[in-house]
N, C-alpha and C positions, 0 to 999 in steps of 0.2 A: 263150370266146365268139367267135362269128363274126364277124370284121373285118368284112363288109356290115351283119350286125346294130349293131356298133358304129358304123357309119357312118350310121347311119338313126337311131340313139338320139342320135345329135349332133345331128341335121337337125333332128328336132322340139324339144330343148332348145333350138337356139339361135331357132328358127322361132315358139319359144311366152315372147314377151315382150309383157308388158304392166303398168301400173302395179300392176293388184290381182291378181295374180301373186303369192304371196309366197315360193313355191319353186316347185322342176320336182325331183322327187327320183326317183331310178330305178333301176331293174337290168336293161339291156335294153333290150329293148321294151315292158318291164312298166314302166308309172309313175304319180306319183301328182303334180297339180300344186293345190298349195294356196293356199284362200283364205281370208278371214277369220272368212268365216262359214261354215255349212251354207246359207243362206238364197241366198246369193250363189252358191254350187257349184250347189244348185238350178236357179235360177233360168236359170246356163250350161248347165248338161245340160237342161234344158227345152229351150233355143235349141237347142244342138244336135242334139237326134234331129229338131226342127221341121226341121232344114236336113240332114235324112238322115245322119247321124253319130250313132252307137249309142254310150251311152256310161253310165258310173253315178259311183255312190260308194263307199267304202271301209264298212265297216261299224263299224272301229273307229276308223275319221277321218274322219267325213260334211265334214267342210271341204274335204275333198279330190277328185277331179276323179280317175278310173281312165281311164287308158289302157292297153289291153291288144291290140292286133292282133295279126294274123298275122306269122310271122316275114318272109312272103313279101310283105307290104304294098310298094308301090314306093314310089320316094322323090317321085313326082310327087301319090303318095296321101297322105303322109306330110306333103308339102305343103297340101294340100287339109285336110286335116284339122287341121290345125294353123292356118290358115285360119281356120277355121269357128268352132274353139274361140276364138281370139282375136276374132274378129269377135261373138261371143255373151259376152263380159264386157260387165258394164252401164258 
């Protein structure tokens, strides 16, 4: 894997903390950050496409939170984005 990749897969793990967080689990840029419920994942990816951040669920972990970007995403995007999702947990 690409050292920049790996360097941007750290930025958002460490970037995406919060109480109802209960993991950040990843391969990449591919990842998946879980929470207790579907209801509650919901409810974050609701918030976030509202604040322009494209985002879903996993089909076979709806608790979970998909983060998928481009490998080219910048780390000030990476930022933002991590942001968002943080700022959209209830």
């Amino acid at each position: 894997m690409d050292q920049e990749v790996k360097n941007k897969e750290e930025l958002f793990r460490s970037a995406l903390t919060h109480p109802s967080i209960k993991s950040v689990r990843s391969f990449g840029l591919w990842m998946a950050v879980e929470f207790d419920s579907f209801e509650i994942c919901k409810l974050v990816i609701d918030r976030c496409i509202a604040a322009g951040l494209l985002t879903d669920w996993f089909l076979f972990a709806p608790n979970c939170l998909r983060i998928s970007p481009p490998l080219i995403i910048s780390e000030a995007q990476v930022k933002k984005a991590a942001a968002i999702i943080c700022e959209s947990i209830p």
